[in-house]
C-alpha positions as CSV (number, residue, x, y, z in Angstrom):
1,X,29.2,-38.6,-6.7
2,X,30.4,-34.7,-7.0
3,X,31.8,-33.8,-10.6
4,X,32.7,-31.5,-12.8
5,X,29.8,-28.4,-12.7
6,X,27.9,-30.0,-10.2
7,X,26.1,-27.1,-7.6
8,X,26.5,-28.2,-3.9
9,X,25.3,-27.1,-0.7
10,X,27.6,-27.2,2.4
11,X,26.6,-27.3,6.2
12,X,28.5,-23.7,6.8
13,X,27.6,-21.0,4.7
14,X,30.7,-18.9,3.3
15,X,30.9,-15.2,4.9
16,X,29.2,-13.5,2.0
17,X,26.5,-16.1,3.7
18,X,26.0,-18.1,0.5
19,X,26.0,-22.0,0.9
20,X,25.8,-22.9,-2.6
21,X,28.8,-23.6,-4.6
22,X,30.0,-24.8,-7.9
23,X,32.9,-27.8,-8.6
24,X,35.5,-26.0,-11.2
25,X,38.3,-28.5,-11.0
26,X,38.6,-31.9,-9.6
27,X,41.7,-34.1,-9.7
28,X,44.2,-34.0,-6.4
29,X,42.9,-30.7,-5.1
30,X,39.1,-29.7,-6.0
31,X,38.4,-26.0,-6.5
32,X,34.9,-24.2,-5.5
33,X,33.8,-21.5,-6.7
34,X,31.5,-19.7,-4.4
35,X,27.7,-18.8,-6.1
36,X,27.3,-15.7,-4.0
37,X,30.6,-13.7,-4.4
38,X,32.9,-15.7,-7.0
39,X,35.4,-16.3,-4.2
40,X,37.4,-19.9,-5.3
41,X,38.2,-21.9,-2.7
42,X,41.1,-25.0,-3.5
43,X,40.0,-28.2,-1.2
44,X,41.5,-31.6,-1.2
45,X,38.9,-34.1,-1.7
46,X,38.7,-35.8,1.5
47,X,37.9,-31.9,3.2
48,X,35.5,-31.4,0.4
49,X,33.2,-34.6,1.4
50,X,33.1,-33.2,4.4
51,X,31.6,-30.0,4.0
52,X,29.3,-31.0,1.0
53,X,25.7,-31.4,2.9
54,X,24.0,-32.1,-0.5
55,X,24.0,-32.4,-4.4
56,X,21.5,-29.9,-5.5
57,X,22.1,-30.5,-9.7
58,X,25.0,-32.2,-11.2
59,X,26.3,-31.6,-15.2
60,X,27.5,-33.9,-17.0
C-alpha cells in the first residue's frame, strides 16, 4: 500500500529521466516529488496506481 514517504518507481521515467519518486501528500489528490530534479507533480489516486510500477522502501 503507497504512504506517506514511501520511494516508488513508475513505468515512464520523468524528462530529467528519473523514475524514482517520493509520496509528499496523500488524501484526495497525492503529490510526488520527483528524486532527480525536485519537480512535484499533484496526482489523483486512481492515476497514481497506475503509473506506480513498484514500492522500492516505504516509511512509516
Amino acid at each position: 500500500m503507497l504512504q506517506l514517504g514511501a520511494i516508488i518507481e513508475t513505468k515512464k521515467p520523468h524528462p530529467c529521466g528519473s523514475v524514482k519518486w517520493e509520496i509528499v501528500r496523500t488524501g484526495a489528490d497525492w503529490k510526488i516529488k520527483c528524486l532527480g530534479c525536485g519537480r512535484l507533480v499533484v496526482l489523483s489516486p486512481d492515476e497514481l496506481k497506475k503509473r506506480v510500477k513498484r514500492i522500492l522502501s516505504e516509511e512509516m
